[in-house]
C-alpha positions, 0 to 999 in steps of 0.5 A: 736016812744017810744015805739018802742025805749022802745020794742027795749030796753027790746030786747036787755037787754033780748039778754044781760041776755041770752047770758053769758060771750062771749070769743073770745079766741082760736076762729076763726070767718068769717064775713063782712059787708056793708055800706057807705064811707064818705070823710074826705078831703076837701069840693070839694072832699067830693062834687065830690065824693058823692055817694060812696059804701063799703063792707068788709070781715074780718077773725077773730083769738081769742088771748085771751078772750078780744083780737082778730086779724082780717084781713080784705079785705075792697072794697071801690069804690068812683064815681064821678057823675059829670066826671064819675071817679071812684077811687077803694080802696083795703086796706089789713089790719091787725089789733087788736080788743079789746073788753073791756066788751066782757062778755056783749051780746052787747059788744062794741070794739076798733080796729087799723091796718094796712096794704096795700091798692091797689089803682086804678083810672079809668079817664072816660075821657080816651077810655074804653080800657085805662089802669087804673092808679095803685099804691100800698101804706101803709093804715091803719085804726082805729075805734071802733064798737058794736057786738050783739050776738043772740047767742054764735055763731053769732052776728051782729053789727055796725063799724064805721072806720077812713081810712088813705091811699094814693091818686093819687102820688102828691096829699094829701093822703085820709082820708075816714070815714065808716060805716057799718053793719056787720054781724059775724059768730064764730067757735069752742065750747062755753063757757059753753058746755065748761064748762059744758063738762069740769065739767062732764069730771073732775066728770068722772075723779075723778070716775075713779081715786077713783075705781083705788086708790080702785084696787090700795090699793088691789094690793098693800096689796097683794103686801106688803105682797109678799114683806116681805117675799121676805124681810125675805128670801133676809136678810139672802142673804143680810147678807152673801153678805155683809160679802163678801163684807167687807172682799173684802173691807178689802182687797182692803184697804189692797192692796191700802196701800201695793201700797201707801207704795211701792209709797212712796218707791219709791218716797224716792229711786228717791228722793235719786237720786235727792239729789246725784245731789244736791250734784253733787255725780252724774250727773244731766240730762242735754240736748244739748243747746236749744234742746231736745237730751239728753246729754251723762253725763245724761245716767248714772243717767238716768240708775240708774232711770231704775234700781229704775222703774225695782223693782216697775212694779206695779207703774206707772211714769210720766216724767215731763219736766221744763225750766226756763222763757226764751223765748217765752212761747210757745216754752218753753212748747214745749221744755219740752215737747219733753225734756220729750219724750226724756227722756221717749224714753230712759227708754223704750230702756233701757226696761221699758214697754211703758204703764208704763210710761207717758211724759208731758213737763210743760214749765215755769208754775212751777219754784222752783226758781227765773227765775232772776237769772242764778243760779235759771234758772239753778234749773228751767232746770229739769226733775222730776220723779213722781211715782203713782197708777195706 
């Protein structure tokens, strides 16, 4: 006996050295086992139901080196010699498997999930054709468990499981402890033709990469030296180009002051306007009471505004619309706005070109001066004219 222990021990160390470094990462596995189910309930129960039977199979996803997820269909059947009733238990479980030392060709697990269990009770009592009493309830289970593996590719072992499921409605669930042998069989490529693939690919690679640096230095000799003299003969390109190019900057900055001088112009000529009606040399734009139609003693005013836009037809104006504070913000905005268009609809009877001009009604957003006073909501009642580039 020892020295079968002993042959047995010296096997397993031999397996152990053979196999190296078992990852289960990114592969897939299929296998099952077969054994026996021992009640974990009562001693009652564990005597009716002695001679009881298990199988599994179970699919096995690599997450990670030491991580896999299983599922697993596990059949076991329960007799009862005495009656002659059986109780079948399905349990669909999804479950995880850590494999702490999966560098060792005997490499031990822990495993935990849960799942579905599909439960029947065949009564031997009832005629044969009687319908079996069915229910479908959670199950789950837990264990550990050892793979040895022959090689790369498979393995067998030993898993023992504890069974939590339900039991007949009313009745205490069932706790069932398995044993099994099982036997696993793995897909996709092993770790070291993996890594022996992997070096002869990256030796391959660096061949590769060293012959095109090689042809790549050659093109790019050939390369620069086409570029300098293209380089030589753009520079006298360049240069003319270049002075093109200052002196149509040169005039653009000269044009771009010309305009911002006539902006200016015109904005003193409007600021003139404004100052006559500070000074109520003439009358100031005014609209009828709570409404956007332009009151007859601002035509005048509005007429000599045409007669400042007419000189400047390069410059662009925009017409901004003010009120005081009172009232609803909303309605206000509205206002000016169509205070403005008001203002705009008349400068382009008057003749000026509509893409010349643009409105935009500001409501009570810019006050120049206190809304608290009715001298101050007078001042905040305007239209401003402000000239710009276009």
């Amino acid at each position: 006996m020892k020295k079968t222990l002993l042959l047995s021990g010296l096997f397993i160390c031999g397996l152990s050295l053979s196999v190296h470094a078992i990852d289960f990462g990114n592969r897939l596995s299929v296998g099952g086992g077969l054994g026996n189910v021992y009640p974990y309930k009562n001693e009652a129960f564990k005597k009716a139901y002695e001679n009881n039977q298990a199988w599994n199979a179970d699919l096995k996803i690599g997450i990670v080196d030491d991580l896999t997820m299983v599922f697993s269909y596990t059949h076991i059947l329960l007799y009862n010699e005495a009656t002659r009733d059986e109780l079948l238990l399905r349990p669909i479980v999804l479950s995880f498997r850590v494999h702490p030392f999966h560098k060792w060709a005997l490499s031990p697990y822990i495993v935990i999930g849960g799942g579905v269990s599909f439960n029947e009770f065949r009564d031997a009592s009832l005629p044969a054709n009687a319908l079996a009493m069915r229910w479908n309830k959670f199950g789950g289970h837990a264990g550990m468990g050892m793979e040895l593996f022959l090689n790369q590719g498979a393995s067998f072992g030993v898993q023992g499981l504890y069974h939590h499921m339900s039991n007949l409605p009313d009745e205490s669930p069932l706790r069932l402890i398995s044993v099994t042998g099982t036997l696993n069989i793995y897909f996709g490529e092993e770790q070291r033709t993996r890594e022996a693939r992997e070096r002869m690919e990256l030796a391959q690679e660096r061949i590769a990469m060293a012959e095109q640096d090689a042809e790549d230095m050659r093109a790019e000799a050939a390369r620069l030296k086409e570029e300098a003299e293209a380089l030589m003969a753009q520079a006298q390109v360049y240069k003319k180009k270049a002075k093109k190019e200052q002196t149509e900057k040169e005039k653009a900055q000269r044009l771009a002051n010309e305009r911002l001088s006539r902006m200016n112009q015109a904005q003193n000529d409007l600021n003139k306007l404004k100052k006559m009606m500070a000074r109520k040399d003439i009358n100031p734009i005014k609209f009828m009471s709570g409404k956007a139609e332009l009151d007859p003693s601002s035509f005048k005013t509005l007429d000599m505004v045409f007669s400042i836009i007419k000189k400047y037809k390069d410059l662009g104006l925009r017409i901004e619309g003010h009120t005081d504070s009172y009232g609803k913000e909303s309605s206000n905005l509205r206002l000016s706005q169509k205070r403005a268009n008001a203002v705009k609809k008349y400068l382009i009877y008057k003749g000026v070109a509509k893409k010349q001009v643009q409105s935009i009604g500001l409501g009570e957003s810019h006050p120049i001066a206190d809304n608290k006073t009715a001298h101050g909501r007078a001042k905040n009642r305007r239209v401003e004219f402000i000239f710009f580039v276009p």
